[in-house]
N, C-alpha and C positions, 0 to 999 in steps of 0.2 A: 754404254754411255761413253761419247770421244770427250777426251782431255777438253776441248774447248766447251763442250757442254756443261760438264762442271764445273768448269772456269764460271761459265753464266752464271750456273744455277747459284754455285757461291755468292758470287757478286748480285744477284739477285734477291739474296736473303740478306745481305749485307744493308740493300738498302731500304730494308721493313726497320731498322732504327731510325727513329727521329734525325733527322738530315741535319739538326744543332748540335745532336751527341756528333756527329759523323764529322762535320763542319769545323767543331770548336771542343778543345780537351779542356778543363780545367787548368790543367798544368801548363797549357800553351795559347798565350795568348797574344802571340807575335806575328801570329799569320791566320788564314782563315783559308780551308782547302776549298776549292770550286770543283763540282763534279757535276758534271754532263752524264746524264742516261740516255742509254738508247734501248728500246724495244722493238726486238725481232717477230717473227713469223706473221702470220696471215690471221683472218678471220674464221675463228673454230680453232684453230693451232695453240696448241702449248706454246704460250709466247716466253723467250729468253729476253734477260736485260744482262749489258751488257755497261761499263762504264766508263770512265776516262776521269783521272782527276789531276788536278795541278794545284801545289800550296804555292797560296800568295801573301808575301811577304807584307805583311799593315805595322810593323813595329814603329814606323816613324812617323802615326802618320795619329792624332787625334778623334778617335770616331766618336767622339762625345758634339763634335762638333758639323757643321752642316759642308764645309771645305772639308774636312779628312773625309767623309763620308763619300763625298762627291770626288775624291779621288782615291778612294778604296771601290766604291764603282767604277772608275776607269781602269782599273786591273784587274777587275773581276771580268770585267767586259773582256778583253784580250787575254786571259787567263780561259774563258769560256769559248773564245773563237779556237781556239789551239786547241783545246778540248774537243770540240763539235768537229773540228776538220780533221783530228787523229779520226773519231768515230768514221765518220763519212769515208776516210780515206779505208779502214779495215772493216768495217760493217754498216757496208754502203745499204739503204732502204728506199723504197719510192719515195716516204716523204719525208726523207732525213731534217731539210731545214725548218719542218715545223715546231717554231718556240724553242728548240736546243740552245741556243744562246741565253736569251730571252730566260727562261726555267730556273739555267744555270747560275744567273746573277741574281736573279728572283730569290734565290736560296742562301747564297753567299751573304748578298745585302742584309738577310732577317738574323744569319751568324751574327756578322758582323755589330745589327744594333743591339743585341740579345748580349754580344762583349760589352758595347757599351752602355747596357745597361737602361735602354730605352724599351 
């Protein structure tokens, strides 16, 4: 098994947790990590996932409300483009841009209201 295989296969297991444990600590509630997956191989294949995360910083910003929210989406968004284009740039796929963004703020966003308590 090469080093990067296990690299996957770890981060692969890593993300059968609930994407909220992964997202959001108890102890930390000043940011909320965004993490992009990507899944390798082909059809019949042992597929690898592979990730990419970035923490973004939401300390200043209200998400009980409908303005922090809508700008904790907006850095989730660019927190997820930087994400998807590390992946695409090291574990390029035929259809890398489908939903990777998209997924990634999908995930962040349900952290983020699950902080605020929505």
């Amino acid at each position: 098994m090469t080093l990067a295989h296990h690299i996957a296969c770890c981060v692969a297991g890593s993300l059968l947790v609930p994407a909220a444990v992964l997202a959001q600590s108890q102890d930390d509630r000043n940011s909320i990590t965004v993490t992009a997956p990507r899944h390798g191989g082909s059809p019949g294949d042992m597929t690898d996932t592979v990730a990419h995360s970035v923490k973004v910083d939401v300390s200043d910003l209200d998400l009980t409300t409908a303005a922090g929210l809508a700008a904790a989406q907006t850095r989730f968004g660019a927190a997820a483009r930087k994400s998807c284009d590390w992946l695409d740039a090291h574990y390029p796929v035929v259809d890398s841009t489908s939903g990777c963004v998209k997924d990634a703020v999908d995930r962040a966003m349900a952290s983020a209201r699950a902080v605020a308590g929505q």
